[in-house]
C-alpha positions, 0 to 999 in steps of 0.5 A: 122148673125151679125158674117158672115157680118164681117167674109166674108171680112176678108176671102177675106183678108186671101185668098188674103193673102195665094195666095202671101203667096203660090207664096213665097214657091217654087211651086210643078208642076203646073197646067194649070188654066181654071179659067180666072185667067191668063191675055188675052195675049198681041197682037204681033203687038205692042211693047210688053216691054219698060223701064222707071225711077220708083223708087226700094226701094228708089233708081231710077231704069230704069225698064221694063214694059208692054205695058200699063207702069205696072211694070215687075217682075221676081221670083228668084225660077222659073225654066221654063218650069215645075216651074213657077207662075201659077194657084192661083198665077198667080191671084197676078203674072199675067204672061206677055204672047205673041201671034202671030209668031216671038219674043216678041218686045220692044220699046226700045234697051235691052242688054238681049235677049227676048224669049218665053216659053210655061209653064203651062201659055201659051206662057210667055215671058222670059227676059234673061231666066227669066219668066215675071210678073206684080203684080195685087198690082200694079195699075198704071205705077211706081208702083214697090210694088212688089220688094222683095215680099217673098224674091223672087219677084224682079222688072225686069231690062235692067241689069237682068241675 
């Protein structure tokens, strides 16, 4: 009994390990998740993105965000619409979904274009072609503890093509 006390929390950790450790491999075609795993997407009458100053491996960085000021990511490997973080990846890369008619918003003026995509996670919002996500590490605005995740995950900017 003493063994499966200590064993339970270091499954948690093992699956929480192999879940980033998946999103680093190029996924197959994904699946939609019924599983509540993928975020409530975000309401469209408010600006969906803005920018702020948060420092990227050392250097100060003007970043996009969500509207709650959690750092957005982008993967390198995805290939929208049939690859994209979705299922047990989306539980550490929620993805950054919209809601509502017209185009994604943001507070303040980008160079790049924001679009949506319907990908195996709904309606994703796409900055310049590239599928948006937070990272469930990060938990309060400045956070970028995602850069360089896998080789594969990077903090998105104003700049990002």
């Amino acid at each position: 009994m003493k063994i499966l006390k200590c064993a339970f929390p270091l499954m948690l950790v093992l699956l929480f390990a192999l879940a980033v450790a998946a999103c680093a491999q190029q996924p197959t075609v994904p699946t939609p998740t019924g599983s509540g795993s993928t975020p409530t997407a975000t309401n469209s009458s408010h600006a969906l993105l803005n920018t702020a100053t948060a420092t990227v491996k050392g250097a100060s960085k003007t970043i996009l965000t969500n509207a709650q000021g959690l750092t957005l990511y982008y993967r390198t490997s995805d290939k929208p619409p049939s690859k994209v973080c979705s299922g047990g990846c989306a539980g550490a890369w929620p993805p950054l979904l919209f809601t509502g008619s017209g185009t994604p918003t943001s507070s303040t003026q980008l160079p790049g274009k924001l679009t949506v995509v319907v990908d195996a996670n709904g309606n994703q919002v796409e900055y310049h072609g590239h599928p948006l996500y937070t990272f469930a590490s990060d938990t309060a605005p400045g956070q970028t503890n995602g850069e360089g995740v896998g080789g594969i995950w990077f903090v998105a900017t104003p700049d990002l093509h």
